[in-house]
PyMOL Python script that loads the backbone (N, CA, C, O; Angstrom):
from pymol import cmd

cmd.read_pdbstr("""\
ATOM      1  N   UNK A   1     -65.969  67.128  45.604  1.00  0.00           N
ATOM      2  CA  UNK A   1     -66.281  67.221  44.183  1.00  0.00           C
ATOM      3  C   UNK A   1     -66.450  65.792  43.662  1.00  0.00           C
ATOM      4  O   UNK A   1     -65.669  64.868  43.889  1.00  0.00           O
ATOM      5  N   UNK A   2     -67.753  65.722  42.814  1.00  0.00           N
ATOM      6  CA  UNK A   2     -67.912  64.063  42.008  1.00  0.00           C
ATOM      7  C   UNK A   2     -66.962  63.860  41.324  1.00  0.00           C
ATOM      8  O   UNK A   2     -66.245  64.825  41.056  1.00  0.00           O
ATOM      9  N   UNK A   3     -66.748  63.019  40.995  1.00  0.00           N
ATOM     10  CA  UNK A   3     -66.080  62.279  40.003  1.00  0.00           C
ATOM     11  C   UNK A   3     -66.056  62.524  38.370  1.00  0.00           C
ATOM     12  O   UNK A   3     -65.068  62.644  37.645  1.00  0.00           O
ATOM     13  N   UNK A   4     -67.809  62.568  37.934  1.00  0.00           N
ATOM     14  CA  UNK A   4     -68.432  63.045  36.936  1.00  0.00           C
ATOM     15  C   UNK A   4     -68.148  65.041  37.022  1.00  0.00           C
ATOM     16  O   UNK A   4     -67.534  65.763  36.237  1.00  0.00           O
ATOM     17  N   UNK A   5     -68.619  65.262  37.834  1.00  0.00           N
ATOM     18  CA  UNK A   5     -68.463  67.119  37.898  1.00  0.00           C
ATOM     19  C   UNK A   5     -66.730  67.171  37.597  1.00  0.00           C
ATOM     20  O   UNK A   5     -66.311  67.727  36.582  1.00  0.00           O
ATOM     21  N   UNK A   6     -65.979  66.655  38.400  1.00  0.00           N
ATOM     22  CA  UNK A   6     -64.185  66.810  38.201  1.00  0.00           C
ATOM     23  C   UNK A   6     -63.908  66.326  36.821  1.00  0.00           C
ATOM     24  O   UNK A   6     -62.945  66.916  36.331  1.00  0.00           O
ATOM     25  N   UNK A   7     -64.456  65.428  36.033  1.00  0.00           N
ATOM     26  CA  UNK A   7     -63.942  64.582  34.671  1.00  0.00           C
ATOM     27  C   UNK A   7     -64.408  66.284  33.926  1.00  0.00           C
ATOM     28  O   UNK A   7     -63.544  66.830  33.239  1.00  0.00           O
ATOM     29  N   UNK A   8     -65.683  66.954  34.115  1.00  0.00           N
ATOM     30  CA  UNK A   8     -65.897  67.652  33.909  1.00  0.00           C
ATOM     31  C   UNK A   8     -65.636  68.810  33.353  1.00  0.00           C
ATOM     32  O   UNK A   8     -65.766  69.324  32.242  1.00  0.00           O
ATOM     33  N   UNK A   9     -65.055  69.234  34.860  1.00  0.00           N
ATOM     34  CA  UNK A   9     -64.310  70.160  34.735  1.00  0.00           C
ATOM     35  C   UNK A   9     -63.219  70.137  34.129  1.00  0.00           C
ATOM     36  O   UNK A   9     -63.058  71.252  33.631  1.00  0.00           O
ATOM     37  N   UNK A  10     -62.254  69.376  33.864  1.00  0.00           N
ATOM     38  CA  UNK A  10     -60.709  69.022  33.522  1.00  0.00           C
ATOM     39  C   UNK A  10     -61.137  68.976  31.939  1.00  0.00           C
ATOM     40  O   UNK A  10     -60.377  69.508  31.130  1.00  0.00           O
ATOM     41  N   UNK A  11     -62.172  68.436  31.551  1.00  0.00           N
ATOM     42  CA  UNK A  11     -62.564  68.761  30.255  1.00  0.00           C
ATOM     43  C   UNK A  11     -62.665  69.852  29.637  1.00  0.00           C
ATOM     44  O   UNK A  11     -62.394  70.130  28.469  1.00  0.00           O
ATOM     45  N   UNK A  12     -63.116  70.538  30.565  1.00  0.00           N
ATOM     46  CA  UNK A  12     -63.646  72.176  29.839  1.00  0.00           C
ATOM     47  C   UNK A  12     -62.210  72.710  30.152  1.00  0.00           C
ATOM     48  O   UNK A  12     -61.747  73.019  29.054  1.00  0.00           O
ATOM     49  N   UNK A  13     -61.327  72.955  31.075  1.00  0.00           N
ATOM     50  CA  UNK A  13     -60.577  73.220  31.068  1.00  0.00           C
ATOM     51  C   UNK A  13     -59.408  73.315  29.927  1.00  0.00           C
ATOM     52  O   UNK A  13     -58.818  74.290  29.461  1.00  0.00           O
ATOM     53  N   UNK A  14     -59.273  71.422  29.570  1.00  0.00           N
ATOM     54  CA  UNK A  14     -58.481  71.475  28.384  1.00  0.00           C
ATOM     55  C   UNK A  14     -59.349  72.647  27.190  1.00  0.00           C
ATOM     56  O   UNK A  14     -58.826  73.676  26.763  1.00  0.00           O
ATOM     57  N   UNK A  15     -60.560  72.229  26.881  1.00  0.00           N
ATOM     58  CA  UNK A  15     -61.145  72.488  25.804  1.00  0.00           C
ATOM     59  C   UNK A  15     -60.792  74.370  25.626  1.00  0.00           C
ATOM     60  O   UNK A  15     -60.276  74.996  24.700  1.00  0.00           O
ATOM     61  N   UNK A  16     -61.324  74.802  26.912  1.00  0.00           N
ATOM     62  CA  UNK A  16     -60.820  76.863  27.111  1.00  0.00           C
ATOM     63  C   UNK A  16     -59.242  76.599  26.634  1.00  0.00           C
ATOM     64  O   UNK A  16     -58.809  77.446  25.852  1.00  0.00           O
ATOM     65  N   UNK A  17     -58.360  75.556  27.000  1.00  0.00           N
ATOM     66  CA  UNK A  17     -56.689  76.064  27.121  1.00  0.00           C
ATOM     67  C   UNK A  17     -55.993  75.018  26.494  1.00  0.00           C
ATOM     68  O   UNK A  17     -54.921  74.601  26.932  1.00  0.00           O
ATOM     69  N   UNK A  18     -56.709  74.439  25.193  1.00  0.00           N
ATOM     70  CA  UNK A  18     -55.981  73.673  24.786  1.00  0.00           C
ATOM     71  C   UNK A  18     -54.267  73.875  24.321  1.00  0.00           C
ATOM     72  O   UNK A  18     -53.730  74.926  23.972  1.00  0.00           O
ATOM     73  N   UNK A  19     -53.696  72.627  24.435  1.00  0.00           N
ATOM     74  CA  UNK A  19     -52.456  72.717  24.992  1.00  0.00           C
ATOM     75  C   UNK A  19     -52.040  72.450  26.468  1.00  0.00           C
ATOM     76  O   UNK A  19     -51.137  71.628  26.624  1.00  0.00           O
ATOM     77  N   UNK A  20     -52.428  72.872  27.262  1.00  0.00           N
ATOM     78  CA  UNK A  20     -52.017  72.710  28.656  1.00  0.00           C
ATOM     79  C   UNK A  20     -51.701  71.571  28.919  1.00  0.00           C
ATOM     80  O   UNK A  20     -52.454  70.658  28.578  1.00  0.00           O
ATOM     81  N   UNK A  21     -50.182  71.233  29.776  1.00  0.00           N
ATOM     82  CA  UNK A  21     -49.990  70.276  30.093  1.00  0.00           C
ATOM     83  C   UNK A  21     -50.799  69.810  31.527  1.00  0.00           C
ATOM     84  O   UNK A  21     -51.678  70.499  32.046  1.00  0.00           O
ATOM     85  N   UNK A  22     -50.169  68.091  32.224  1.00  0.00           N
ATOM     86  CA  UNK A  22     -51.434  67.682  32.985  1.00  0.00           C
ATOM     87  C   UNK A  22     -50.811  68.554  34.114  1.00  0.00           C
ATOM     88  O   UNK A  22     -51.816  69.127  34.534  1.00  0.00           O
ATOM     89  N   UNK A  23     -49.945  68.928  34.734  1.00  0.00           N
ATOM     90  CA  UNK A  23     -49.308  69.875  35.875  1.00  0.00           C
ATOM     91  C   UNK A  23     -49.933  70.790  35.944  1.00  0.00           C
ATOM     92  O   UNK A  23     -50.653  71.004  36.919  1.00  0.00           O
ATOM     93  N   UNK A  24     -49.820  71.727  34.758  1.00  0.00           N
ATOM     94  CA  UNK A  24     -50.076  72.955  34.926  1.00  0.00           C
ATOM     95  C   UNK A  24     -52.171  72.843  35.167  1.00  0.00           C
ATOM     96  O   UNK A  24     -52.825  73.573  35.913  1.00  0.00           O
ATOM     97  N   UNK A  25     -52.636  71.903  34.417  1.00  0.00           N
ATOM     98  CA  UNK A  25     -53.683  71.742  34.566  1.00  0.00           C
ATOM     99  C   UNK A  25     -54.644  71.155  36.384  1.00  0.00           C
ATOM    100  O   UNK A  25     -55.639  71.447  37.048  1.00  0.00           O
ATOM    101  N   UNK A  26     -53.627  70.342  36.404  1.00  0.00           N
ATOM    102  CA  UNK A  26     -53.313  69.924  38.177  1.00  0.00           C
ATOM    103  C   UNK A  26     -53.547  71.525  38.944  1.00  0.00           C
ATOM    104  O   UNK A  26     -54.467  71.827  39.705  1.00  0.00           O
ATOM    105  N   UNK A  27     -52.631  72.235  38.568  1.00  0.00           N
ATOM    106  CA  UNK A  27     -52.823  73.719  39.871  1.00  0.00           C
ATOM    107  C   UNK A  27     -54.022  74.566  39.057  1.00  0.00           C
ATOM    108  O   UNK A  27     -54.466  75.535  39.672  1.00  0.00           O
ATOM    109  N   UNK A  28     -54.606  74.284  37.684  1.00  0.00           N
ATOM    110  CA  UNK A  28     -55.801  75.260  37.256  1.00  0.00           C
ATOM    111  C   UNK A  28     -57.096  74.655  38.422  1.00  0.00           C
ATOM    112  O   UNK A  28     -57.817  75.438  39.041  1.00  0.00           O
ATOM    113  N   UNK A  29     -57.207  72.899  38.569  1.00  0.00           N
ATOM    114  CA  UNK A  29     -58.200  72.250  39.017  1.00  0.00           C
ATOM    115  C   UNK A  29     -58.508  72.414  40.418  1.00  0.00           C
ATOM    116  O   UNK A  29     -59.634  72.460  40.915  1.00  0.00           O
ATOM    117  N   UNK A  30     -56.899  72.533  41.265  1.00  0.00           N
ATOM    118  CA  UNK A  30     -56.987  72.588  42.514  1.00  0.00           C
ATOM    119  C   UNK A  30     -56.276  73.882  42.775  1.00  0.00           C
ATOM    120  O   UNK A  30     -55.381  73.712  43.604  1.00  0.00           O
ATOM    121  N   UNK A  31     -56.366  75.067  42.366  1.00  0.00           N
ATOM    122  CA  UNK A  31     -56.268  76.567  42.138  1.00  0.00           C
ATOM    123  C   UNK A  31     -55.840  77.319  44.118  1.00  0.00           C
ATOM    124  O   UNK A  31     -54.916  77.925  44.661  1.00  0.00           O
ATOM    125  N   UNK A  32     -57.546  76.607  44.608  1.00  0.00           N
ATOM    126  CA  UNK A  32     -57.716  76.661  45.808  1.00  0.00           C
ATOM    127  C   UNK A  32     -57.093  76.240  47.019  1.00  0.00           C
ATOM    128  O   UNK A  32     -57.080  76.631  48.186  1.00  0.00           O
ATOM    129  N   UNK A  33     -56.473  75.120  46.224  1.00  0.00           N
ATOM    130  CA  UNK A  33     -55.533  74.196  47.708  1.00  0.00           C
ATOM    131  C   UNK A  33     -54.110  74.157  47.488  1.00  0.00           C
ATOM    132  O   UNK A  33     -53.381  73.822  48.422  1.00  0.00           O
ATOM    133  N   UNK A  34     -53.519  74.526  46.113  1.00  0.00           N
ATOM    134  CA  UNK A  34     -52.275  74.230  46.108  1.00  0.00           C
ATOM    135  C   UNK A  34     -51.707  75.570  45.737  1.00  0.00           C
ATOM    136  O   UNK A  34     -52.406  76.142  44.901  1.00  0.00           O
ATOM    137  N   UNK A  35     -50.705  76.196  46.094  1.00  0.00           N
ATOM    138  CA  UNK A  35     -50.091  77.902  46.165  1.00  0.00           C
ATOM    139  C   UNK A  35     -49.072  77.309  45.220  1.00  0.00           C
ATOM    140  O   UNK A  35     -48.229  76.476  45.550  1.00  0.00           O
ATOM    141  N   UNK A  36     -49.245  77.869  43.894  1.00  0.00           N
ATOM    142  CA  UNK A  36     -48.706  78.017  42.162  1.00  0.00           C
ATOM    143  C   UNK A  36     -46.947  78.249  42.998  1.00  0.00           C
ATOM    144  O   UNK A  36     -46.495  79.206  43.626  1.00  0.00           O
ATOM    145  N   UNK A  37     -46.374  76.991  42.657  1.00  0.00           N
ATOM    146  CA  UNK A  37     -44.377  76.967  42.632  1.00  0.00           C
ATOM    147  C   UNK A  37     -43.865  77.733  41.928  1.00  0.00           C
ATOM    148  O   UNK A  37     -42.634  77.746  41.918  1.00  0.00           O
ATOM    149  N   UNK A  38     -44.306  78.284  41.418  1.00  0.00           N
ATOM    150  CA  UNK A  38     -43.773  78.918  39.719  1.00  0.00           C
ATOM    151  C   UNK A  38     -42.879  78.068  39.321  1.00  0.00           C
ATOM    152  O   UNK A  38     -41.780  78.588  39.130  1.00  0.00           O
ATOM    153  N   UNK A  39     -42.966  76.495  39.044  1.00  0.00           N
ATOM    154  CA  UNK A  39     -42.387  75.971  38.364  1.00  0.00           C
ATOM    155  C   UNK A  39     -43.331  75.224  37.155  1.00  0.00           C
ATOM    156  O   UNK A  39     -44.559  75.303  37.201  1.00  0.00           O
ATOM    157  N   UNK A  40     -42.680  74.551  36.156  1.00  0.00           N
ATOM    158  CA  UNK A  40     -43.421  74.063  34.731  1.00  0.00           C
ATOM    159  C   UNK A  40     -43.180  73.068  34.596  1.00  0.00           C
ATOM    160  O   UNK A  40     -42.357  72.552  35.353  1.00  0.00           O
ATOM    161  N   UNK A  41     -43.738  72.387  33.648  1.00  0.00           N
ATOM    162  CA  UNK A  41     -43.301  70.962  32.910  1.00  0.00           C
ATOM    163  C   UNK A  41     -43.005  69.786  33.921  1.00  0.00           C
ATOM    164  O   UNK A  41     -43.912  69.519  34.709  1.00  0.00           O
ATOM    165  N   UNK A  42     -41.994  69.151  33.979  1.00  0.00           N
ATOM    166  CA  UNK A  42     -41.520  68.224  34.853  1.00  0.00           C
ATOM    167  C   UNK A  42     -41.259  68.463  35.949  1.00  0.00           C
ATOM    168  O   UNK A  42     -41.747  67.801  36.864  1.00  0.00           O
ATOM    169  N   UNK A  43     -40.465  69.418  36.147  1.00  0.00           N
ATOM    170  CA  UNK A  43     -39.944  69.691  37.607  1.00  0.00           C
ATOM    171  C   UNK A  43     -41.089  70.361  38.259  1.00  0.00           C
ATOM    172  O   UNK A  43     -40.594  70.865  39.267  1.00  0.00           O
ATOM    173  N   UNK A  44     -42.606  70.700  38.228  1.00  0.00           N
ATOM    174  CA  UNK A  44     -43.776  71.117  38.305  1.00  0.00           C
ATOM    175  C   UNK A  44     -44.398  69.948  38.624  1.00  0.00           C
ATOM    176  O   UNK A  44     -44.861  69.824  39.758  1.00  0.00           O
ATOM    177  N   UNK A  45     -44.512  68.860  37.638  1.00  0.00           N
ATOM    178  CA  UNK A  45     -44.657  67.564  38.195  1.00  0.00           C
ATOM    179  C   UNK A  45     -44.309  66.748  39.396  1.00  0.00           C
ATOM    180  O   UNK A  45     -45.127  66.163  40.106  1.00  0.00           O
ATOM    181  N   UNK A  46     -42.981  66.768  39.559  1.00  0.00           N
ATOM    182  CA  UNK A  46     -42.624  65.942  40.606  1.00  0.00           C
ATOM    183  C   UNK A  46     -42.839  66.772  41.850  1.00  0.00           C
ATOM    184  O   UNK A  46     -43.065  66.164  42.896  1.00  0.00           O
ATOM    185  N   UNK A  47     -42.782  68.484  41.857  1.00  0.00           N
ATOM    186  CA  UNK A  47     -43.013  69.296  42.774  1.00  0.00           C
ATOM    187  C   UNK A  47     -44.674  68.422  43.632  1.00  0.00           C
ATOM    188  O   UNK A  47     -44.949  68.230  44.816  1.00  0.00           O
ATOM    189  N   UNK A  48     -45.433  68.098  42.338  1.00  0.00           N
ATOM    190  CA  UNK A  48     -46.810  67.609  43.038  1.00  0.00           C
ATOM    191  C   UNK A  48     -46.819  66.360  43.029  1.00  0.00           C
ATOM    192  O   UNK A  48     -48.005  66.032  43.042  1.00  0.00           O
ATOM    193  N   UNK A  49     -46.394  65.769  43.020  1.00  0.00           N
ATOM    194  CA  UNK A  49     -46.336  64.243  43.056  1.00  0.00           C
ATOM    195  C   UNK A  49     -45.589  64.004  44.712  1.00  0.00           C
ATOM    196  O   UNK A  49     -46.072  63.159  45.465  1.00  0.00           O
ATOM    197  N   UNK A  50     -44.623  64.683  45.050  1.00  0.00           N
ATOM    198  CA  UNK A  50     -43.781  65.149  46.405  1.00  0.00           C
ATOM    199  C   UNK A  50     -44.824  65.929  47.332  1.00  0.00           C
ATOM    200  O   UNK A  50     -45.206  65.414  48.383  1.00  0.00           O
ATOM    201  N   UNK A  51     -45.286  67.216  46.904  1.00  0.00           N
ATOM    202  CA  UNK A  51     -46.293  67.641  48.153  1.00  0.00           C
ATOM    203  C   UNK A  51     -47.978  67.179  47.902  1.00  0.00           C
ATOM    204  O   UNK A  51     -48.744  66.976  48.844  1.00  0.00           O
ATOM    205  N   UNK A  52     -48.322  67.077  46.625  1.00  0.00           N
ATOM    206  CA  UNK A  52     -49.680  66.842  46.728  1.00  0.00           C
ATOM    207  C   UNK A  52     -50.249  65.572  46.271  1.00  0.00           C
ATOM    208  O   UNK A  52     -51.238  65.547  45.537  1.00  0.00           O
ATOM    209  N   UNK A  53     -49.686  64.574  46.661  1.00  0.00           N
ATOM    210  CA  UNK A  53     -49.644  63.360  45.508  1.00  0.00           C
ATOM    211  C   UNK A  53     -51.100  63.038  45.291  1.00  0.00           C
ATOM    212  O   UNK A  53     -51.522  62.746  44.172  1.00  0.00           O
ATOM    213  N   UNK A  54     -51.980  63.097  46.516  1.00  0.00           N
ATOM    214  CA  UNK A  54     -53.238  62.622  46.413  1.00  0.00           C
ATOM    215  C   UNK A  54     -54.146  63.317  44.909  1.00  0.00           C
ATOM    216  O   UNK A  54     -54.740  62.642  44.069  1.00  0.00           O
ATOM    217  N   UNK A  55     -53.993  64.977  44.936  1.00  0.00           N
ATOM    218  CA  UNK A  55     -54.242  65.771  43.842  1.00  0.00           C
ATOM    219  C   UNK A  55     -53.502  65.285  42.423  1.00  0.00           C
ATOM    220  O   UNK A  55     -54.037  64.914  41.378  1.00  0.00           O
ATOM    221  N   UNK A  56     -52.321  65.394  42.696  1.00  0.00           N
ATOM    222  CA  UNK A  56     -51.336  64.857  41.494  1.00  0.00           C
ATOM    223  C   UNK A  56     -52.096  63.367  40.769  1.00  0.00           C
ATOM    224  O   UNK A  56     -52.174  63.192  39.553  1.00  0.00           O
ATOM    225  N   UNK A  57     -52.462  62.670  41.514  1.00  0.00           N
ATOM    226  CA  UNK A  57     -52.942  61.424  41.359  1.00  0.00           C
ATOM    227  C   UNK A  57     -54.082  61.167  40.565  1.00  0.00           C
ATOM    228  O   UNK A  57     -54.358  60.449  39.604  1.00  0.00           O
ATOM    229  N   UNK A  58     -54.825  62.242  41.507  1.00  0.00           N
ATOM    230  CA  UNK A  58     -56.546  61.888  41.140  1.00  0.00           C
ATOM    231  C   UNK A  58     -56.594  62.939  39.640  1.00  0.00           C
ATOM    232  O   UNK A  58     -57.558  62.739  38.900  1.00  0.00           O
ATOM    233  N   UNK A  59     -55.698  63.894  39.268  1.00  0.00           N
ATOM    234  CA  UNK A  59     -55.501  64.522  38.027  1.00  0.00           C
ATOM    235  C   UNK A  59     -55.182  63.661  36.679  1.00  0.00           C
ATOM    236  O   UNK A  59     -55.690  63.566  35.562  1.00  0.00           O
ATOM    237  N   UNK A  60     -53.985  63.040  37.421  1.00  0.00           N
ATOM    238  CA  UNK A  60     -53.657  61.819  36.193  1.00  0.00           C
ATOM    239  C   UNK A  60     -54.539  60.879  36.067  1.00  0.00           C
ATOM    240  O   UNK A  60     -54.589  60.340  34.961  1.00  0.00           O
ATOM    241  N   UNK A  61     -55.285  60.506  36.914  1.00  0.00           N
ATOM    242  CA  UNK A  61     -56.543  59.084  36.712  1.00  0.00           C
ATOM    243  C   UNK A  61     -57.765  59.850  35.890  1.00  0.00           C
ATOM    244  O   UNK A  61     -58.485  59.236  35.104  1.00  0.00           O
ATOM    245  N   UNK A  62     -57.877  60.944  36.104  1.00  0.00           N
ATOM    246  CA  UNK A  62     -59.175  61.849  35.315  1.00  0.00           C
ATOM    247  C   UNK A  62     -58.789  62.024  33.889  1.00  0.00           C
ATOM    248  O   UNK A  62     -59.502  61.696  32.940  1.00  0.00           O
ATOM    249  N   UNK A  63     -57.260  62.724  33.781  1.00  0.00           N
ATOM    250  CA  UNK A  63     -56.436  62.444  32.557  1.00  0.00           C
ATOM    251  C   UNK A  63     -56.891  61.295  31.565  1.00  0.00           C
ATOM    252  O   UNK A  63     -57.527  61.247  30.512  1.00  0.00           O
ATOM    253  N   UNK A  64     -56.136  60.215  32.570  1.00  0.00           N
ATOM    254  CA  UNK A  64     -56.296  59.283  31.517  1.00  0.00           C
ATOM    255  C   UNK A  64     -57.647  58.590  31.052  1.00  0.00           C
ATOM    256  O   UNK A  64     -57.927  58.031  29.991  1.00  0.00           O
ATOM    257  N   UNK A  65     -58.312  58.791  32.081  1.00  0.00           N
ATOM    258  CA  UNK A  65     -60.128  58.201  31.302  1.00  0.00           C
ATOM    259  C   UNK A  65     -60.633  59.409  30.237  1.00  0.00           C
ATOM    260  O   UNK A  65     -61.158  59.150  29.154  1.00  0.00           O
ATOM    261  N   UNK A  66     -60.384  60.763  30.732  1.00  0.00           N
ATOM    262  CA  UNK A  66     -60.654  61.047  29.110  1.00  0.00           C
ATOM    263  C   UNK A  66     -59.929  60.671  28.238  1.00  0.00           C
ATOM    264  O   UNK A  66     -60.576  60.760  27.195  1.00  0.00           O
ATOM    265  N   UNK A  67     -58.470  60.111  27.942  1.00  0.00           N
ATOM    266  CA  UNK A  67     -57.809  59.860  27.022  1.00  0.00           C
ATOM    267  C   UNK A  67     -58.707  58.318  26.617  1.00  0.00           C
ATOM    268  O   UNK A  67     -58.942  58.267  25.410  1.00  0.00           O
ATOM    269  N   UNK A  68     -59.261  57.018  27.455  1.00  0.00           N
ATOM    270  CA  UNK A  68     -59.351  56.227  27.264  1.00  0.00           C
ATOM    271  C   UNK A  68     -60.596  56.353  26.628  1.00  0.00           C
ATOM    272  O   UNK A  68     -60.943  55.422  25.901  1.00  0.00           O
ATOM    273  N   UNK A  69     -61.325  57.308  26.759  1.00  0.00           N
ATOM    274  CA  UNK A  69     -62.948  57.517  26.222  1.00  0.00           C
ATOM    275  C   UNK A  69     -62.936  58.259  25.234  1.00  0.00           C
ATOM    276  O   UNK A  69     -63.944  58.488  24.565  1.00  0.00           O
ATOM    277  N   UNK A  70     -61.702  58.780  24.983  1.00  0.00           N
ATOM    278  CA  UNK A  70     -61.575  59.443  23.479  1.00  0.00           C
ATOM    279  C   UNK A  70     -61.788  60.822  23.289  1.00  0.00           C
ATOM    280  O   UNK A  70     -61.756  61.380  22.193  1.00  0.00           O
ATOM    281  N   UNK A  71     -62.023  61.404  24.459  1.00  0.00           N
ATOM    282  CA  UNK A  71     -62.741  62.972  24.817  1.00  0.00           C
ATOM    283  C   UNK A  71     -61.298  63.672  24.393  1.00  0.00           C
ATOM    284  O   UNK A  71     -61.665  64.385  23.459  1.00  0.00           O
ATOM    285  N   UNK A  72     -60.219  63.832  24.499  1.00  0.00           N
ATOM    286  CA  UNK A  72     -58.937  64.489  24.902  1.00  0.00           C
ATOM    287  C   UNK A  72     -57.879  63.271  24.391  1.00  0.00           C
ATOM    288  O   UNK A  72     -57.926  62.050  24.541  1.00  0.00           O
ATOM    289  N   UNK A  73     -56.750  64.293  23.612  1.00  0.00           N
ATOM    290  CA  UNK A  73     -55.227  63.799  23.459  1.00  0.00           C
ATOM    291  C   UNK A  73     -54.341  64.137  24.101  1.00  0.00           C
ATOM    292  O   UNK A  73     -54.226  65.137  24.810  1.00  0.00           O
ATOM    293  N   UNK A  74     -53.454  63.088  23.837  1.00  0.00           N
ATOM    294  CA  UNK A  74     -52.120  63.243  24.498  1.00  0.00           C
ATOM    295  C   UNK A  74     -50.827  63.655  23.784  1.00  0.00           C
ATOM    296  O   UNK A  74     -49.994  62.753  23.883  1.00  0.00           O
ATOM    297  N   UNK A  75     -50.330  64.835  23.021  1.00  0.00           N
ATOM    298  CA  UNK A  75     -49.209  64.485  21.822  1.00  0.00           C
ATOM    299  C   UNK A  75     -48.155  64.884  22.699  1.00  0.00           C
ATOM    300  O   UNK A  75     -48.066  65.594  23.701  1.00  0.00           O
ATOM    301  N   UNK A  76     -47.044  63.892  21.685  1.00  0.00           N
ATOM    302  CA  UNK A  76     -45.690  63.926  21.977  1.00  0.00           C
ATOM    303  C   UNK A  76     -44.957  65.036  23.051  1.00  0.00           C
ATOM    304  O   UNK A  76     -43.899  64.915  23.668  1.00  0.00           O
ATOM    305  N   UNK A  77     -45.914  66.141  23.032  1.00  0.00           N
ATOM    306  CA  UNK A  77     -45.327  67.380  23.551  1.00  0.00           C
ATOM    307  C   UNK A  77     -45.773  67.558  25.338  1.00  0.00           C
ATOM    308  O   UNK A  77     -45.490  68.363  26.225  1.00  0.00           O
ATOM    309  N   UNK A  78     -46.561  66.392  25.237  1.00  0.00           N
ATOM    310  CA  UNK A  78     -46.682  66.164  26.782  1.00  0.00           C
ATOM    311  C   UNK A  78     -48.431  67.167  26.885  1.00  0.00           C
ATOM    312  O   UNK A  78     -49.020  67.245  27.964  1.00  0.00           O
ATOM    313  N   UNK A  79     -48.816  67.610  26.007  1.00  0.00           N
ATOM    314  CA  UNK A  79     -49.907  68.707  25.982  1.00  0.00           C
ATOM    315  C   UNK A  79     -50.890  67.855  25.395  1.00  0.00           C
ATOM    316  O   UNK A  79     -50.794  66.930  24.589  1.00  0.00           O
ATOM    317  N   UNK A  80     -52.462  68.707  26.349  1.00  0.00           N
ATOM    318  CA  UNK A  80     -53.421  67.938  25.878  1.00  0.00           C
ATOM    319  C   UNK A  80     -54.199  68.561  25.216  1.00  0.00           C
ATOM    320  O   UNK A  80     -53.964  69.764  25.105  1.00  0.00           O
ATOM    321  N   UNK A  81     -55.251  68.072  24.619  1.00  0.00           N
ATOM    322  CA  UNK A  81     -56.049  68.594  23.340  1.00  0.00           C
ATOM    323  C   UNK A  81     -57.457  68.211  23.486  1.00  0.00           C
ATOM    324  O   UNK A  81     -57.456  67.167  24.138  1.00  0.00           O
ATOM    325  N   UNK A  82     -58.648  68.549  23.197  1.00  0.00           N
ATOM    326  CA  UNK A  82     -59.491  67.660  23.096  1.00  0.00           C
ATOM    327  C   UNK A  82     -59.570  67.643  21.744  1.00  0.00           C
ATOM    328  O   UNK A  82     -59.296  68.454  20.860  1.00  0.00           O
ATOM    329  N   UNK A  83     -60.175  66.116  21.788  1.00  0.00           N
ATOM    330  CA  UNK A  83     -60.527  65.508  20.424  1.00  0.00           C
ATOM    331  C   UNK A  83     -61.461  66.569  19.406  1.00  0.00           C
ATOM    332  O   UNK A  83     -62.540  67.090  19.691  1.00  0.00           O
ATOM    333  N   UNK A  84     -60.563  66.718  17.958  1.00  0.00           N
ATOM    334  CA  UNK A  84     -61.434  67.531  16.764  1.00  0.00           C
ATOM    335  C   UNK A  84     -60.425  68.832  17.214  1.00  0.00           C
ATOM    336  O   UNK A  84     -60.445  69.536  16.204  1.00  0.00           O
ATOM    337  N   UNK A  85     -59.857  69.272  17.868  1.00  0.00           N
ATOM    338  CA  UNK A  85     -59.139  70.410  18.005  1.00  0.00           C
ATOM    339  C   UNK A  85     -58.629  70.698  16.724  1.00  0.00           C
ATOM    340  O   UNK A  85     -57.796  69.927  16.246  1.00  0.00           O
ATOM    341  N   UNK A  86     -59.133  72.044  15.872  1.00  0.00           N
ATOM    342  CA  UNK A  86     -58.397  72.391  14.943  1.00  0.00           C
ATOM    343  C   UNK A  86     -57.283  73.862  15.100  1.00  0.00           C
ATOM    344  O   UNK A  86     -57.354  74.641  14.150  1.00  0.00           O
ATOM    345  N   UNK A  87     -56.555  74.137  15.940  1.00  0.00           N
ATOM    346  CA  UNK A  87     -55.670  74.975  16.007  1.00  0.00           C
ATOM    347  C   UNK A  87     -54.715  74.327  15.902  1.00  0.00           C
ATOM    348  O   UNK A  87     -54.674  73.113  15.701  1.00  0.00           O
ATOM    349  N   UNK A  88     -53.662  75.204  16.048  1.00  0.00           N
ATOM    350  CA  UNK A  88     -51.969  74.481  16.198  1.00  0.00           C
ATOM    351  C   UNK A  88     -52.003  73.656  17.118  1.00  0.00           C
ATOM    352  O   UNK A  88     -52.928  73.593  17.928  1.00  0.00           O
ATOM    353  N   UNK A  89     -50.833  72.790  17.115  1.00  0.00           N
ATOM    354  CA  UNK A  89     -50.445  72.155  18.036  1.00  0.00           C
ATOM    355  C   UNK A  89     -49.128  72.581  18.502  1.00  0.00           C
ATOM    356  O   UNK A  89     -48.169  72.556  17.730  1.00  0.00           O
ATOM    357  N   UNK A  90     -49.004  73.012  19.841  1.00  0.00           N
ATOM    358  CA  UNK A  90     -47.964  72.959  20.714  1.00  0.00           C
ATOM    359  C   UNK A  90     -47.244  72.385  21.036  1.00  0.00           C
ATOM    360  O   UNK A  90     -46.478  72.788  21.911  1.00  0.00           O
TER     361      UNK A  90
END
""", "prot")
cmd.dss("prot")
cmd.show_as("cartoon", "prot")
cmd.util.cbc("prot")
cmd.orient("prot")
C-alpha cells in the first residue's frame, strides 16, 4: 500500500468514525493482518507497539502528518477528528 493511498485511507476512516482513537484505528487499517485483542485505549496500544510495532509505527507517522497538514485533530481525549467536525466531541 502507497503512502498517499494509506494517508488516505486513515483519513476517510477518521472522517466515517470520528472519534476513534489511533489503536483502535491501527486494527480498522490493518483489519487483515492483525486478529482484534479485545483490548482498548492504552493497554491496546502497547499490545501493538509489543507485537506489531512496524504497523503500530507506520499508523502513528500517518497520524501525525495529517495532524501536521491540518487534515485531522488530536483532543485531550486521545480521539481523532477531522478538521471542521461539527458533532460532539468524545
Amino acid at each position: 500500500m502507497n503512502r498517499d493511498h494509506l494517508l488516505q485511507e486513515i483519513y476517510d476512516i477518521i472522517s466515517n468514525d470520528p472519534g476513534i482513537d489511533t489503536p483502535e484505528l491501527c486494527l480498522e487499517v490493518y483489519r487483515a493482518d492483525v486478529n482484534d485483542p479485545d483490548l482498548s485505549g492504552e493497554t491496546l496500544a502497547n499490545w501493538l507497539s509489543e507485537w506489531h510495532p512496524e504497523l503500530w509505527t507506520k499508523t502513528c507517522d500517518h497520524v501525525d502528518q495529517l495532524i501536521e497538514t491540518g487534515h485531522i485533530v488530536f483532543v485531550d481525549s486521545g480521539n481523532l477528528y477531522p478538521v471542521g467536525y461539527q458533532g460532539d466531541l468524545v
